[in-house]
C-alpha positions in Angstrom: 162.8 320.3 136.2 162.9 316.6 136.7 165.5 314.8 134.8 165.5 310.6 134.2 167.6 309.3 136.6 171.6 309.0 136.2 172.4 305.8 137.9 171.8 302.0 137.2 171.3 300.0 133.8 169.6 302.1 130.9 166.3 300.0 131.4 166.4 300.6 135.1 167.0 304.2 134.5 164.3 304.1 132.7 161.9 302.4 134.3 162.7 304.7 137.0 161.5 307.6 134.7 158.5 306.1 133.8 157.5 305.6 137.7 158.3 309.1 137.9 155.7 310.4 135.1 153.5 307.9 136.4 153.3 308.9 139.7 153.1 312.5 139.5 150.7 311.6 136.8 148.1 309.6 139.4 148.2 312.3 141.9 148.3 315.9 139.5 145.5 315.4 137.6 142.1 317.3 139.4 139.4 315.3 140.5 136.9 317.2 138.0 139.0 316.5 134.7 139.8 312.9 136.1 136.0 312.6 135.9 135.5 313.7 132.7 138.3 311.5 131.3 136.5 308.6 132.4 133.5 309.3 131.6 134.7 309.9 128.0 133.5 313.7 127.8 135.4 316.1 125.4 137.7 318.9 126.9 137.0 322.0 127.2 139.5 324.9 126.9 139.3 325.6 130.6 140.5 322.3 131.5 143.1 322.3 128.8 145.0 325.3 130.1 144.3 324.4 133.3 146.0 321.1 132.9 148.4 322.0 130.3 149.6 324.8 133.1 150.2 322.3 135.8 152.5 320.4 133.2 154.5 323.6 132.5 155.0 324.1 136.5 156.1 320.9 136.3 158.4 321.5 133.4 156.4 318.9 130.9 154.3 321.0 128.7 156.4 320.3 125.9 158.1 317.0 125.7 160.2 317.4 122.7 161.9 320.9 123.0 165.3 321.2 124.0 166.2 322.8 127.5 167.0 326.1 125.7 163.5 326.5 125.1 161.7 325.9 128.0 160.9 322.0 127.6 162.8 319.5 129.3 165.3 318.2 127.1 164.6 314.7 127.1 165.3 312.1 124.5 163.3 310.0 122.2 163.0 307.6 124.7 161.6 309.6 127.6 159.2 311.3 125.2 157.9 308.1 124.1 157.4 307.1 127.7 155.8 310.4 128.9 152.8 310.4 125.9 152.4 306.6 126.6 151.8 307.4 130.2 150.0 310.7 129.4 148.2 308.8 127.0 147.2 306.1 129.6 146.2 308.2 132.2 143.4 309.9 133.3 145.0 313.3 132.1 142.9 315.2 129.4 143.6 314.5 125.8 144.2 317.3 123.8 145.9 318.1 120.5 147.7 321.3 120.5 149.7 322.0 117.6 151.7 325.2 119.0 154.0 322.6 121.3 153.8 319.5 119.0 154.2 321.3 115.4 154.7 324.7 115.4 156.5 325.3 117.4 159.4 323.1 117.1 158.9 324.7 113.1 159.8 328.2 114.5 162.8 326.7 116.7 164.1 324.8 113.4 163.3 328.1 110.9 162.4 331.0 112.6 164.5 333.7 114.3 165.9 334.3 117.9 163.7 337.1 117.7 160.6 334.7 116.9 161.5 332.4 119.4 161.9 334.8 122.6 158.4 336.2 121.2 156.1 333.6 120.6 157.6 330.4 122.8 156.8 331.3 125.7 153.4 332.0 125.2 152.7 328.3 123.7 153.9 327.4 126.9 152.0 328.7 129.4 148.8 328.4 127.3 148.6 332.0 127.2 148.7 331.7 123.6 147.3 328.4 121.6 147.8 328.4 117.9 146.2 327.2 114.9 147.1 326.5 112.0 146.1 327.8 108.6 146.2 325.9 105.5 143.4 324.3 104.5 141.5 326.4 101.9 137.5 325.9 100.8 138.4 325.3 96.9 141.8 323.8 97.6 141.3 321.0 100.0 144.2 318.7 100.5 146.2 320.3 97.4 147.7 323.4 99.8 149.9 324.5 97.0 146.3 325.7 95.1 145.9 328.5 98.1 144.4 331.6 97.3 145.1 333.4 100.4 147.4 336.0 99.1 149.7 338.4 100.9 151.1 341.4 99.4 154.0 343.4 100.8 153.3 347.2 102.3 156.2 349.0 103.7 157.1 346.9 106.8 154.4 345.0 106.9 152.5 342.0 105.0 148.3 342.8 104.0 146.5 339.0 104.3 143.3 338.4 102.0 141.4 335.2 101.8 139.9 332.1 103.9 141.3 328.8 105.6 139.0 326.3 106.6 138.6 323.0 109.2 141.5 324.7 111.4 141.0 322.1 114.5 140.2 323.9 117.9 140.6 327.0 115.7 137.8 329.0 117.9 140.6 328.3 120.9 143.2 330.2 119.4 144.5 333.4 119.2 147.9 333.0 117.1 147.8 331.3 113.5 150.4 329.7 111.5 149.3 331.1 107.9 150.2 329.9 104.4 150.0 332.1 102.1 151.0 333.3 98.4 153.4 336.0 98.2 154.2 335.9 94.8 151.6 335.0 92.1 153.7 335.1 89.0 155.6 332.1 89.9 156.6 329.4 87.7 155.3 326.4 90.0 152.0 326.8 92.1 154.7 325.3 95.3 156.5 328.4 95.1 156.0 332.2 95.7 154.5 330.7 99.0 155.4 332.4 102.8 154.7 331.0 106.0 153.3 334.0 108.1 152.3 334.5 112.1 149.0 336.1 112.1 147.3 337.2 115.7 143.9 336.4 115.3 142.9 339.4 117.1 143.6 341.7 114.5 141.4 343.6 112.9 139.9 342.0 109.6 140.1 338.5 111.1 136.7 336.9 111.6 136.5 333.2 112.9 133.3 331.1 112.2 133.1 328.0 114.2 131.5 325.2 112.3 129.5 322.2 114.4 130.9 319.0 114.1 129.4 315.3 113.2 129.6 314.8 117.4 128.0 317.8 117.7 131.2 320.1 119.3 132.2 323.3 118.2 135.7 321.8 116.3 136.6 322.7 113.4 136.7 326.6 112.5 136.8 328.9 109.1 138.9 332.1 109.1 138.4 335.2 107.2 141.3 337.7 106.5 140.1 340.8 104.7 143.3 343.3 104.5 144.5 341.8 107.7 148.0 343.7 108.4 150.8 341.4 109.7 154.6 342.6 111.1 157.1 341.9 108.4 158.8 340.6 111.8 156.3 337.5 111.6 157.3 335.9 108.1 159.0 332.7 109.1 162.2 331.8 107.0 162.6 333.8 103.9 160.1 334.8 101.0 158.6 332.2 99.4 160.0 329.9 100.6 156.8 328.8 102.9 156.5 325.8 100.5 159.9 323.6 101.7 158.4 325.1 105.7 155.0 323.9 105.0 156.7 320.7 103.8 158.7 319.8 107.1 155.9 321.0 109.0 153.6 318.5 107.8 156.0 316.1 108.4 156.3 316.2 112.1 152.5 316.3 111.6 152.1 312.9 109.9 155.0 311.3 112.5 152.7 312.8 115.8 149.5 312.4 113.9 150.0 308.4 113.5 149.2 308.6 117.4 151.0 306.0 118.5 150.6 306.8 122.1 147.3 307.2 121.9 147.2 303.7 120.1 148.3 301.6 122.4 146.5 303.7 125.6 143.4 302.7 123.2 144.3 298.9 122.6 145.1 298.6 126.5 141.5 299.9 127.4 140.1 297.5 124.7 141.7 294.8 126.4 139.7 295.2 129.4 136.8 295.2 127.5 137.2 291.9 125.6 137.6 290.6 129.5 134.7 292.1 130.6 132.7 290.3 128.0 133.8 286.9 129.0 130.8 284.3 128.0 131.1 282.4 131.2 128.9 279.2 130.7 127.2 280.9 127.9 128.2 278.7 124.5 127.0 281.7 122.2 128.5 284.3 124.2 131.9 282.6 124.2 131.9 282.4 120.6 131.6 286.3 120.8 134.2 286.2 123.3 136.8 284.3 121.5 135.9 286.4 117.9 136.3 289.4 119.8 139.7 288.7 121.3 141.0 287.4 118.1 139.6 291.1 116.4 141.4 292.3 119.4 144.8 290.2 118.7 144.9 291.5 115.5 144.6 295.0 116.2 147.2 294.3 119.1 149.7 293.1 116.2 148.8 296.1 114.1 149.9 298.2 116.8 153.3 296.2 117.1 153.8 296.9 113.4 153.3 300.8 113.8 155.5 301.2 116.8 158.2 299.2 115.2 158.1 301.7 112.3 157.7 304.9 114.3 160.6 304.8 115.7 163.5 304.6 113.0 161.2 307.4 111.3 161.4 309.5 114.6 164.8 309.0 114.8 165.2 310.3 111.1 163.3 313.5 112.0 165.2 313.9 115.4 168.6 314.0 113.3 167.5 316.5 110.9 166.1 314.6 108.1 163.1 314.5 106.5 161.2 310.4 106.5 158.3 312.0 104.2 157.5 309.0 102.5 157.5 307.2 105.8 155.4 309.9 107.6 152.8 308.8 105.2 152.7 305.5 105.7 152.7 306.5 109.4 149.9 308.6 109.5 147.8 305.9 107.2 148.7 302.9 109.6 148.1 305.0 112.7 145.1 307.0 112.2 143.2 303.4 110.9 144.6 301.7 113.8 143.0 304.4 116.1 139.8 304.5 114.2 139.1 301.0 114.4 140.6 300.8 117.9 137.3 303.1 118.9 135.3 301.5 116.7 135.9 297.6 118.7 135.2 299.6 121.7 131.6 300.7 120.6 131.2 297.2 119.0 132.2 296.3 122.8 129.9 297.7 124.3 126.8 297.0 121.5 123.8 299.2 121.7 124.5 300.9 125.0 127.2 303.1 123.3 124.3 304.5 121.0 123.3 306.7 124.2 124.1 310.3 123.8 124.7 312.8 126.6 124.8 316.2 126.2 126.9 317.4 129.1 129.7 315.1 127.6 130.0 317.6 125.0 130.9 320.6 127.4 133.4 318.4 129.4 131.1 316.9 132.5 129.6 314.0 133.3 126.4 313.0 133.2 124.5 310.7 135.6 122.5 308.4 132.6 121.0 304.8 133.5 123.4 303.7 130.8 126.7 305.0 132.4 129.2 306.8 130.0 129.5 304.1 127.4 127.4 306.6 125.1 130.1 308.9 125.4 132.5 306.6 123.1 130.8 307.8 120.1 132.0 311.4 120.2 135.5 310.2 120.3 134.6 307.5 117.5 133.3 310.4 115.4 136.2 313.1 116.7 138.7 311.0 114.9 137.4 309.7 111.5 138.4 313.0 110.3 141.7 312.5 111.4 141.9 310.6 108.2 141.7 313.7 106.7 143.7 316.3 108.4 147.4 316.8 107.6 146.7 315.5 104.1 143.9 312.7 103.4 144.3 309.0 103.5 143.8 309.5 100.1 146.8 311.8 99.2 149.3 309.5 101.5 148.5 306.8 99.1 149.1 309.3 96.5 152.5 310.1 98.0 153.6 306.4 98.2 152.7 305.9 95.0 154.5 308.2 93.4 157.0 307.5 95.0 157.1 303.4 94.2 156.3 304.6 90.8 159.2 307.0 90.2 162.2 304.8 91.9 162.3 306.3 94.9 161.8 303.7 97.6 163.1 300.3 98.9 161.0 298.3 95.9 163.9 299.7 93.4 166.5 300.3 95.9 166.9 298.1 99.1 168.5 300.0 101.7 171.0 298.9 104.1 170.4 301.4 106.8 169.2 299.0 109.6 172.6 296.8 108.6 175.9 297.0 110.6 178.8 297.4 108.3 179.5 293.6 108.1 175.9 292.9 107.9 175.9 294.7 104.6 179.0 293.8 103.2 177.5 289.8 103.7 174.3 290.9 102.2 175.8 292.7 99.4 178.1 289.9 98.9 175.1 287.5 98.8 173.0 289.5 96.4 175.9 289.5 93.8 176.4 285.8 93.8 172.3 285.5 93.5 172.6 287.7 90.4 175.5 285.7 88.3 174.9 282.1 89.7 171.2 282.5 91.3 169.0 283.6 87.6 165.4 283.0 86.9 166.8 280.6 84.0 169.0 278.6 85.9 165.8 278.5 88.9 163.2 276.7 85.8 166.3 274.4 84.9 166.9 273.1 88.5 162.9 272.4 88.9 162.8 270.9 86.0 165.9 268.8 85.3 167.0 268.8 88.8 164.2 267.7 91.4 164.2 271.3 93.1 167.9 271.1 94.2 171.2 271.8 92.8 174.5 270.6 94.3 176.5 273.8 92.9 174.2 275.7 94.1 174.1 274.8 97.3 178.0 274.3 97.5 178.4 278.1 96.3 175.7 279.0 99.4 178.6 276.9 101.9 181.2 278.8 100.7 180.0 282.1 101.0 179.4 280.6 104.5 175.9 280.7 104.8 175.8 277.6 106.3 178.4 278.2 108.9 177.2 281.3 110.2 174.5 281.3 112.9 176.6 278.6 114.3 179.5 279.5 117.1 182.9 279.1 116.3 183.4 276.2 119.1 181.5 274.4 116.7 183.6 275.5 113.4 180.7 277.6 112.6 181.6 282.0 112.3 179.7 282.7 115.6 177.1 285.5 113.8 173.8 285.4 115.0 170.5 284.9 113.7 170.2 288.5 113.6 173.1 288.3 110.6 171.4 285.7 109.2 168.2 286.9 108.1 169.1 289.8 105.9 170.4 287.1 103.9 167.8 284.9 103.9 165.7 288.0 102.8 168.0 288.3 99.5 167.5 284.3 99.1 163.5 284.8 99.2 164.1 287.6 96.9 165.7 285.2 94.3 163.4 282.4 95.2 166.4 279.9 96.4 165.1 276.7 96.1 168.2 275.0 97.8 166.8 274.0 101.5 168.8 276.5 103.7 166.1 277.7 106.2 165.4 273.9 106.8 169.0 272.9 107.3 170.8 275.8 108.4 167.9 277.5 110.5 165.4 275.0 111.4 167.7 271.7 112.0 170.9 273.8 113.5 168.8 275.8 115.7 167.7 272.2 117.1 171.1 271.2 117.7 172.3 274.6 119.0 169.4 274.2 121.7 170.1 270.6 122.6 172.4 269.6 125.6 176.6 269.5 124.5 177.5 265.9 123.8 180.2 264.0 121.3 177.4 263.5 118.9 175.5 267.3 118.9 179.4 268.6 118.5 180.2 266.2 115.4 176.4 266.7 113.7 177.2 270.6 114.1 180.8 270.5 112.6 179.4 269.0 109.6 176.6 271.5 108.7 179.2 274.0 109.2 181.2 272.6 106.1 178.2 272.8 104.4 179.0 268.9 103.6 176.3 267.7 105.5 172.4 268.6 105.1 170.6 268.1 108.1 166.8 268.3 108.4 164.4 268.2 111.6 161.3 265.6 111.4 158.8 266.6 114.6 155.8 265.6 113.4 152.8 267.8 112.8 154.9 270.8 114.6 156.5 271.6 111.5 152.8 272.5 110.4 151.6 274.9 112.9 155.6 275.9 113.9 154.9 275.4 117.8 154.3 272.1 119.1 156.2 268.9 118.4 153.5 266.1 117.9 155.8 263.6 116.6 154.4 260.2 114.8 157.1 257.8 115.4 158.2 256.2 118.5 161.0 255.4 120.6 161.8 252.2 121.9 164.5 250.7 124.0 166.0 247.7 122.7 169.8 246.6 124.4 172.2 248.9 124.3 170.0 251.2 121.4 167.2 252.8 120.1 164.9 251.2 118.1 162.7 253.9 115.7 159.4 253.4 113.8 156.5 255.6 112.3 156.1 257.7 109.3 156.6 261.4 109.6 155.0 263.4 106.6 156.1 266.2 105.0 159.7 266.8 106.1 161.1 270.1 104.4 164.8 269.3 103.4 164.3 266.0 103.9 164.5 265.4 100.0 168.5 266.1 100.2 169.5 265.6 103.7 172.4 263.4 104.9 170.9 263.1 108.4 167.7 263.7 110.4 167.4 265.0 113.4 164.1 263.0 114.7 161.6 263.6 117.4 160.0 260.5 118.6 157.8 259.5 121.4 159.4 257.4 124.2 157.5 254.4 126.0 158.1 255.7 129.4 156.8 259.2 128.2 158.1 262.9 126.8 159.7 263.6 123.8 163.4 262.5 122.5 165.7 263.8 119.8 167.9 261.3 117.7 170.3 261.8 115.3 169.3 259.6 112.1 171.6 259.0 109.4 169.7 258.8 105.8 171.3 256.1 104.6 170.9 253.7 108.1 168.9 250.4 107.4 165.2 250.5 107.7 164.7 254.5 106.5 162.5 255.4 103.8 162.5 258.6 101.6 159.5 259.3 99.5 160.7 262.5 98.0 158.7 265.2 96.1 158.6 268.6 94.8 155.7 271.5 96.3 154.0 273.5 93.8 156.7 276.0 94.1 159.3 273.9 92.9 160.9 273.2 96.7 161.6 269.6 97.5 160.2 267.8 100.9 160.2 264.3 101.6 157.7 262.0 103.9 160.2 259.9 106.1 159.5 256.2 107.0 161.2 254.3 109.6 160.6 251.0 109.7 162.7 249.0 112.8 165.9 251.3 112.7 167.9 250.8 115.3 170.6 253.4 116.4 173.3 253.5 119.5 172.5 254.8 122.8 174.6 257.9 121.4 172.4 259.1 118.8 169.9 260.0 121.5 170.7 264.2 121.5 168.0 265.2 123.8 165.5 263.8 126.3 162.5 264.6 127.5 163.8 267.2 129.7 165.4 269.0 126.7 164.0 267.8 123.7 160.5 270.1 123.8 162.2 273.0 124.5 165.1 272.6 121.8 162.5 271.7 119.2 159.9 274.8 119.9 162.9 277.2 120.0 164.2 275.9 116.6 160.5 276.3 115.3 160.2 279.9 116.2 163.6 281.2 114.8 163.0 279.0 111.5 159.5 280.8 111.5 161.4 283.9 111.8 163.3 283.1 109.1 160.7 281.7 107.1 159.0 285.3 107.5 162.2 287.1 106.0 162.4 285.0 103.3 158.7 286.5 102.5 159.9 289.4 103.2 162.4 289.6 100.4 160.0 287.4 98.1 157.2 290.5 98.2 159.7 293.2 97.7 161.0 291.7 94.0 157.0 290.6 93.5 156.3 294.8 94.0 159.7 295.2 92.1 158.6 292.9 89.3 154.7 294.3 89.1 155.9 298.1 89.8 157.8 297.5 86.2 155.1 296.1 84.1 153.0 298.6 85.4 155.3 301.2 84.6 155.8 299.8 80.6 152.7 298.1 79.8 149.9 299.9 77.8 146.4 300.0 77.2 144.4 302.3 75.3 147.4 304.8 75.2 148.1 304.8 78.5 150.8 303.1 80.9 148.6 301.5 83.8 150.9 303.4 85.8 148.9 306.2 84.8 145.7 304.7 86.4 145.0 306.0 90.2 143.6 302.9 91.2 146.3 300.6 90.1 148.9 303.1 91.9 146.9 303.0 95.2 146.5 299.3 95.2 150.2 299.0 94.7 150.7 301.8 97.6 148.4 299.2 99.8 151.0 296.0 99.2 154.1 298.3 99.8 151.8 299.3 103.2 151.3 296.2 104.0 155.0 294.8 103.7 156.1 297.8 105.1 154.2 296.4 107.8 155.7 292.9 107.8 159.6 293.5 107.6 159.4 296.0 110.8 157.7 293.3 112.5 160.0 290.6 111.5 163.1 292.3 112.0 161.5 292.9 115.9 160.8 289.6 116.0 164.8 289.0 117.2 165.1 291.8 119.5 166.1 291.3 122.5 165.4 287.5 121.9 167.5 286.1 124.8 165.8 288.1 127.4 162.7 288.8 126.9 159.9 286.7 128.3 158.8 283.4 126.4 155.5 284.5 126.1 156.7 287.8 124.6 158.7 285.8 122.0 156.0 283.6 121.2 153.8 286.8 120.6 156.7 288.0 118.6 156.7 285.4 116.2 153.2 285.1 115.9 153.0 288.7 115.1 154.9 288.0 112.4 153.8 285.0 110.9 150.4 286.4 110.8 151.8 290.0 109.3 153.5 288.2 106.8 151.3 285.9 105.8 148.3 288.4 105.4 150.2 290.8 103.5 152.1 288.1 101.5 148.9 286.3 100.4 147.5 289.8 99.4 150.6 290.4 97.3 151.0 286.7 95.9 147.0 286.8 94.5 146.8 290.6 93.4 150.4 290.6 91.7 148.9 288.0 89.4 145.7 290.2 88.3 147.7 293.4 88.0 149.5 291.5 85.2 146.8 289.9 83.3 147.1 286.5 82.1 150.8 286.8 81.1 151.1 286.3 85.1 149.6 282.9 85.3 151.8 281.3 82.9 154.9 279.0 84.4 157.2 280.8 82.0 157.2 284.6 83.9 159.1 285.2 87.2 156.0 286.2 88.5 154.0 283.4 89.0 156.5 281.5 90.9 156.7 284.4 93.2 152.9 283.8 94.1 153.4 280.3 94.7 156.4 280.9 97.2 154.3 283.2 99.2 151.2 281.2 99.1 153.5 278.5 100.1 155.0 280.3 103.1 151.5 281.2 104.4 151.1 277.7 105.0 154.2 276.5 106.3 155.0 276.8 109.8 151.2 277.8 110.7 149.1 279.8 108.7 148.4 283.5 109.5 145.0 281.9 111.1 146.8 279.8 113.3 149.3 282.1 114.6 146.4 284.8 115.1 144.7 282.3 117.3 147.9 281.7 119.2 148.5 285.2 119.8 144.9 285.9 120.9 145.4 282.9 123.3 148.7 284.5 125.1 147.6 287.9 125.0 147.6 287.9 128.6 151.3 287.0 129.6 153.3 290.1 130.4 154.2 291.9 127.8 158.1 293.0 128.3 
């Protein structure tokens, strides 16, 4: 049994595994079922065992059971890497819930007897299994099961029907739910979890035609079926908590990440194929369809970076159900839509069916095998409905958002270090005595949208000091610290310009060369004495590229400045700017400007969110050679990299500005009523709360990606990074900021509630820094760098 190798770095380690899977991969696969593959035919169960055989000689046929049980012991990691390369390869696809679902169930609940028995049957595809708890009058409610089982000496007598049991006609073994005790309490309990061989008398299977014209789905019939008391998994009634855990590794697998990105990587190819050339209307196609395809490619950044953490729950024993379900929503959509561009793709010539496709061969049609797309496109809209509806998931996240239970009430601290909390915590309970709504209104409206205490408590809690090294006097954290706390500060709306000074402005020093002046400028902001803010022209609007409107001239021994730069945020408050200007012999250079040198000009003014900015005029100010902190060999490079960790943190700060909007609606929701109801009570309002916790689900996995790894990665990879999250946030932000408002009536368009101002910060952060247009177009324009 191969084994990832045990020498070199962890990522050459595993690299070398993935060659490994690859590889064998490439050359195992028979000629016949590679054909099918490609031509998009379904499998048939021939060339599923037959395949799924030659991975269990191989040792691979199940990728997530320990040694002990026949699979091959690896970790996470590797089993990520084997379905992505499974998934990309020309290997048949097939879902086969003995290895993926039930059977880890009977390694976690059933007996060493159960184990030896049924195991080893799943995996040599001697035995496939269904499984059985769908009911015709029950639907997604499995706790309103009539299938009833009533003990007889040793053994158990099964009566009823299950329904849409996937590749049920395939199977032979069943995983059965079904009620064992009919007087209890609560329809959950008096349930059992029972192994039924579907060869036994009184079983009858009906397969049932799907909407791509396959034999899929299946309906069973047990009439005084006898089952071996032996086959009751876990105790009496207890099936419910089983059936519970079950469906849990069935949302995490069912969110098909694998599977996703296999998809997106073939859609890829497509968008290149449809390249418009010289055509000016098929390049308009050509550009809309890489953008669609960016965006799906951004979705599927989203769902990895939230698989994992939930896979890592499940792996340790726990149970992520509410994250399963947002899983198996995110995934499922992404995958549907993901075959849905490919049709699209391809236009009219995927409406060709072929007939032969369905039994697993090719067929040899004028119109090649694009045809064949559609019986994958209809195979998985009911995916949307298996393992609990899209409809229920929603109805799971919403209770729980509605009863407490998730990160809206209760942020969790989980993805901190220890000292990462602590500063978090530390933060939070400042906001909460110095930082209240009341004292916010005063400061816009008596202060200008800044308040010297304010920002002098921030300093001293050392907020100011901390993404900076301590050879400056900074604490030497990272950005990585920094963001949890800038997510608290966007959850209390600080209006004090910290991103601009202590993100955006540092970050521009930190990247410029070392010199007397750089050194002194960074001391300062350290103290939190000094506000420092960076003027770049329009590349503070679109957070890429610096487009500076004032010039550089020589003059003696100095610099002489002029030009107006508009819409400089800080600038209102600052001490100092740090200014890119154009130079007469070409490129870019970065000066150090005092605010109070001759010849500046502040024209300062609040946003519609109560945040100050200024427009800076420079009118003949002339500064020493010295104050020049960058060239043009420097000065770029510092500037773009300050403008993609303050987008970052510009992202966090919506981050924790949506969570206390949800907080804030979730609560009025919760106490307001009409017509003698709560409008908690109203399904539609929960769903469309369920939808914005989705979507900023969504947004703080991809933001806190957005750092990983940051130093060596490649630069296209980062700038895909940040786009990715700029354009997540922003989307689910400006859903949030417009729909928080109508949720609460008109009470949430008047300046007085807490509310309102949370729209106009998220509205506000859409547009700063690029819009989540912009950075879509970016991303769809890169989407061909490596991707590390």
């Amino acid at each position: 049994m191969p084994d990832s190798p045990d020498t070199g770095t962890p990522g050459s380690r595993l690299e070398a595994f993935r060659k490994q899977i690859r590889d064998f991969l490439r050359e195992a696969v028979p000629p016949d079922i590679r054909a099918a593959t490609r031509a998009h035919c379904l499998v048939t169960r021939e060339q599923a065992a037959r395949w799924h055989r030659i991975l269990h000689a191989r040792g691979w046929a199940a990728p997530g059971w320990p040694r002990e049980h026949g699979g091959p012991g690896w970790s996470l990691v590797e089993q990520a890497i084997f379905r992505e390369e499974l998934a990309a390869s020309d290997a048949p696809h097939v879902e086969n819930l003995g290895i993926d679902t039930i059977g880890p169930t009977l390694i976690r609940h059933g007996t060493p007897e159960q184990c030896r028995r049924f195991l080893p049957g799943m995996l040599t595809f001697d035995d496939f299994w269904a499984q059985g708890y769908s009911e015709p009058d029950a639907g997604s409610d499995l706790a309103s099961l009539r299938t009833v089982a009533r003990r007889d000496g040793d053994t158990w007598v099964v009566n009823g029907t299950k329904i849409w049991q996937s590749l049920g006609h395939w199977a032979n073994w069943a995983l059965v739910l079904a009620r064992t005790d009919a007087a209890a309490q609560r329809k959950q309990d008096g349930i059992s979890v029972l192994l039924i061989d579907l060869r036994s008398p009184g079983v009858t299977v009906r397969p049932i035609r799907y909407i791509n014209g396959s034999h899929f789905h299946v309906q069973m019939f047990f009439d005084d079926v006898r089952v071996p008391a032996a086959n009751l998994v876990g105790t009496e009634n207890s099936g419910w908590a089983i059936a519970k855990g079950l469906l849990v590794i069935e949302r995490l697998f069912v969110a098909r990440v694998a599977e996703c990105k296999a998809e997106l990587s073939r859609a890829a190819g497509l968008v290149e194929q449809q390249h418009g050339g010289n055509d000016p209307a098929r390049s308009i196609e050509h550009a809309l369809l890489r953008r669609r395809h960016a965006a799906l490619d951004i979705r599927m950044r989203a769902l990895e970076a939230a698989w994992w953490p939930a896979v890592q729950q499940a792996a340790q024993g726990g149970s992520p159900q509410l994250e399963a379900s947002l899983l198996k929503l995110e995934g499922i959509q992404l995958l549907q839509d993901l075959h849905l561009f490919s049709m699209d793709a391809h236009g009219t010539a995927s409406l060709a069916f072929d007939p032969q496709a369905v039994e697993g061969r090719p067929g040899e049609g004028p119109t090649g095998h694009a045809g064949n797309l559609a019986l994958h496109m209809w195979r998985y809209r009911g995916s949307s409905l298996a393992g609990g509806s899209s409809e229920i998931q929603l109805q799971i996240i919403a209770k729980a958002i509605f009863s407490g239970q998730t990160e809206i009430d209760c942020p969790r601290a989980d993805h901190l270090g220890e000292q990462q909390a602590m500063m978090v915590d530390t933060v939070r309970r400042w906001l909460d005595k110095h930082y209240t709504f009341a004292r916010r209104q005063t400061i816009i409206g008596t202060h200008g949208g800044f308040d010297e205490a304010a920002w002098t408590g921030l300093a001293e809690l050392g907020l100011t000091s901390l993404a900076i090294p301590e050879a400056a006097a900074g604490l030497g954290n990272t950005m990585a610290d920094l963001l949890p706390i800038i997510e608290a500060l966007g959850e209390a709306l600080v209006l004090e310009p910290l991103p601009w000074s202590a993100v955006l402005a540092t970050q521009a020093l930190l990247a410029a060369p070392h010199g007397p002046a750089r050194a002194a400028l960074l001391a300062a902001l350290a103290s939190g004495q000094t506000r420092c803010a960076l003027a770049c022209g329009d590349g503070a609007s679109d957070g890429r590229t610096p487009r500076p409107k004032i010039t550089a001239q020589r003059t003696g021994e100095g610099w002489r400045l002029d030009g107006v730069n508009p819409m400089v945020m800080g600038g209102a408050q600052a001490h100092r700017f740090v200014v890119a200007a154009c130079l007469s012999d070409g490129g870019i250079g970065l000066f150090d400007v005092p605010a109070s040198i001759g010849g500046i000009g502040k024209r300062a003014y609040q946003l519609h969110d109560g945040r100050s900015a200024a427009d800076l005029h420079l009118d003949g100010v002339v500064l020493p050679r010295a104050a020049l902190l960058a060239g043009p060999e420097h000065a770029c490079v510092s500037i773009q990299q300050a403008l993609a960790l303050a987008t970052v943190a510009l992202c966090a700060e919506s981050v924790g500005a949506m969570r206390r909007a949800l907080g804030i609606t979730v609560e009025y929701l919760r106490t307001r009523r009409q017509f003698g109801r709560t409008l908690s009570e109203q399904q539609v309002l929960q769903h469309r709360v369920a939808e914005h916790y989705r979507a900023w689900n969504n947004a703080r996995h991809l933001v806190r990606q957005a750092l990983a790894d940051w130093d060596t990665v490649q630069p296209a990879e980062r700038e895909r990074r940040v786009s990715a999250a700029k354009y997540m946030t922003g989307t689910a932000g400006r859903g949030i900021a417009l729909d928080v408002l109508q949720l609460h009536g008109a009470i949430g368009l008047q300046d007085e509630t807490a509310i309102s101002h949370y729209s106009k910060r998220l509205i506000g952060n859409e547009l700063l820094l690029g819009n989540a247009a912009t950075h879509l177009g970016r991303f769809a324009a890169i989407m061909d760098a490596p991707r590390m």
